[in-house]
C-alpha positions as a Python dict, from the first residue, in 0.01 Angstrom:
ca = {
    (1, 'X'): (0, 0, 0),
    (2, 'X'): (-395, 68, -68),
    (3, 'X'): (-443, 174, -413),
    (4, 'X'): (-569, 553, -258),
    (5, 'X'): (-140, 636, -215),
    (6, 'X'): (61, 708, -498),
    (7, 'X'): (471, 736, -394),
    (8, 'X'): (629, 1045, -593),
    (9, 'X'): (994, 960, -641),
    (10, 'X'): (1129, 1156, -1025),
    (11, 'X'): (1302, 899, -1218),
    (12, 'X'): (1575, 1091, -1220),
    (13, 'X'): (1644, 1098, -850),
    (14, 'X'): (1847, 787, -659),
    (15, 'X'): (1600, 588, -486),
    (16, 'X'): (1605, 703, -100),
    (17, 'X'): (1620, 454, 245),
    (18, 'X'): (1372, 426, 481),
    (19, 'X'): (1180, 681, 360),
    (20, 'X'): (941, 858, 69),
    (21, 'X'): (1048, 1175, -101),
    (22, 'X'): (667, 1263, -116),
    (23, 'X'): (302, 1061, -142),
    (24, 'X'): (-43, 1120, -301),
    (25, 'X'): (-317, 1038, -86),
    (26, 'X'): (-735, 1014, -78),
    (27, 'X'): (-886, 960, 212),
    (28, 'X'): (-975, 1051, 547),
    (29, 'X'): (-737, 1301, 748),
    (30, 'X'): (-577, 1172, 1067),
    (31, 'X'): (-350, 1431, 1240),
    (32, 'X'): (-157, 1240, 1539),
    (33, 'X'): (4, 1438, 1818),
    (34, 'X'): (393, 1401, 1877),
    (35, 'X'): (418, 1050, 2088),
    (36, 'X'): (677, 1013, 2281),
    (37, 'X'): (791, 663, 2446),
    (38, 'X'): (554, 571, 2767),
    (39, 'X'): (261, 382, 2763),
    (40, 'X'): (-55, 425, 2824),
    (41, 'X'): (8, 524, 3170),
    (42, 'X'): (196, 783, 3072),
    (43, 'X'): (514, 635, 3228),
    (44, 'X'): (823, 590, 3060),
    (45, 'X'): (918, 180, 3092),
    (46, 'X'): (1270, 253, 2964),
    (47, 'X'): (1496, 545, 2950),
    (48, 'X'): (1677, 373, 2674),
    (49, 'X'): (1629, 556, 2282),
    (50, 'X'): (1571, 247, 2107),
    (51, 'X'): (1307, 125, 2307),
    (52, 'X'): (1117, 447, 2352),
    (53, 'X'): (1136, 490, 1931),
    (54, 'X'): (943, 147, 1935),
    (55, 'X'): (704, 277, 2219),
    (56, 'X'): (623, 609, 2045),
    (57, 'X'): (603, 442, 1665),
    (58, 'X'): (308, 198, 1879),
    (59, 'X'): (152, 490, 2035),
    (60, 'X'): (91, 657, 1674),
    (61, 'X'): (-43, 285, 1542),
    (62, 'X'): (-271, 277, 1831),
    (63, 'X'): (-447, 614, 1750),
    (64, 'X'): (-408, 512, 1368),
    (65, 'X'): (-629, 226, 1467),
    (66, 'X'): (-872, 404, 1638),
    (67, 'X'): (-932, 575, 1275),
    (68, 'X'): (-972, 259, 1112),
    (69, 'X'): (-614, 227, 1003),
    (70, 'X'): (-361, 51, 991),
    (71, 'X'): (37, 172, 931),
    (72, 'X'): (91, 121, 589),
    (73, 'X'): (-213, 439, 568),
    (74, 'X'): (63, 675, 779),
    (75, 'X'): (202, 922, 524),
    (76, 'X'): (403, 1150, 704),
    (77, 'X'): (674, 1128, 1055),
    (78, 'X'): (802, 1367, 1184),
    (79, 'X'): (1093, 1256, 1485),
    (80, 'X'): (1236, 1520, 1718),
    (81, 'X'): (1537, 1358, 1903),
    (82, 'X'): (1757, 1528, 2160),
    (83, 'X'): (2056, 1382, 2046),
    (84, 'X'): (2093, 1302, 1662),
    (85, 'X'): (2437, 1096, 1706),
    (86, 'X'): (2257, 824, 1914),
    (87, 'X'): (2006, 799, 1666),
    (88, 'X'): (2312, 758, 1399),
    (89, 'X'): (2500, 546, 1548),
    (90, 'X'): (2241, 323, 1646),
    (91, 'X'): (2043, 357, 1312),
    (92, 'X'): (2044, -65, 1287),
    (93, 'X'): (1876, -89, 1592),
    (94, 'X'): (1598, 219, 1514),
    (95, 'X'): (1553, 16, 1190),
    (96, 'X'): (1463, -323, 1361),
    (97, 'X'): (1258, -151, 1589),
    (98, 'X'): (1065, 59, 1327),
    (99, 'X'): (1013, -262, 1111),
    (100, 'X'): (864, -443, 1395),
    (101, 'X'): (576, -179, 1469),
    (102, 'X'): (542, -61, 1129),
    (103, 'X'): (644, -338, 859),
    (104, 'X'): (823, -238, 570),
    (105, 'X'): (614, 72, 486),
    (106, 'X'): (848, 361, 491),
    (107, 'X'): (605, 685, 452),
    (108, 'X'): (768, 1037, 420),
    (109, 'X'): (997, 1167, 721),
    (110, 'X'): (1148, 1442, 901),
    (111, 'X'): (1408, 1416, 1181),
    (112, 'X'): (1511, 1739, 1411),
    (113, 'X'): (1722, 1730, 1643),
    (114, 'X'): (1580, 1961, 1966),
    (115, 'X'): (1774, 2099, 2277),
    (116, 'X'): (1523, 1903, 2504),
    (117, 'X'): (1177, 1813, 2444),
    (118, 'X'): (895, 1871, 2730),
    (119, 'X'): (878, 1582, 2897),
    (120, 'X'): (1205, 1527, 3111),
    (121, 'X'): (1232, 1176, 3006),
    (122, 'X'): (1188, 1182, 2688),
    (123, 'X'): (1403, 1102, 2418),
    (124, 'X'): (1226, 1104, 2067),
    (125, 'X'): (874, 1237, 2001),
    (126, 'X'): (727, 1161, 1691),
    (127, 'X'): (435, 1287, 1477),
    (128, 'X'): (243, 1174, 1234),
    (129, 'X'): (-28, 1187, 946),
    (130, 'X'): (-223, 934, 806),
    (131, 'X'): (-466, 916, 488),
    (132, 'X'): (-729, 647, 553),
    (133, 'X'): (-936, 515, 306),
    (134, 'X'): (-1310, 618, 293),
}
């Protein structure tokens, strides 16, 4: 983690997984649109959740790059999923493919479970926010 991110977590408080309860950040700004899982296209190459939560998390790396960033300067997710019990009961696999985009930086995170989100395909959209360093 750059030295421009401070993790708040009260000592008080049990430790959370996969996530921050909050972060401190200097930097430059970058405000990513919800991704969802296609590629550059904008074509879905699977209909399956686990693979478009990969696809999505790449997307926002992609555009975090084009900042000058990499993921471990993302301080904020937010998922919308259209059905939270596959993400639960496939939480193993979301992990593997979340580590393998975004290594073992686990910024702050929101998930909301939507009635349907606006692409017909889609199964996840995720947002994000990233503090890159001057």
């Amino acid at each position: 983690m750059s030295e421009t991110f401070e993790f708040l977590h009260p000592r008080s408080w049990k430790k959370p997984k996969g996530f921050a309860n909050g972060i401190v950040a200097e930097g430059r700004l970058v405000f990513i649109a919800g991704q969802v899982g296609w590629n550059a296209e904008q074509a879905f190459d699977s209909t399956d959740f686990v693979a478009q939560v990969r696809q999505a998390l790449a997307n926002i790396v992609t555009l975090v790059g084009e900042a000058g960033g990499r993921p471990e300067h993302i301080t904020r997710l937010t998922w919308y999923v259209t059905d939270r019990k596959d993400y639960l009961s496939r939480l193993a696999e979301v992990g593997a493919a979340y580590r393998s985009v975004m290594g073992k930086h686990f910024p702050t995170m929101t998930l909301v479970q939507v009635a349907a989100l606006v692409e017909d395909l889609a199964k996840v959209e995720i947002e994000a926010t990233a503090v890159v360093p001057h």
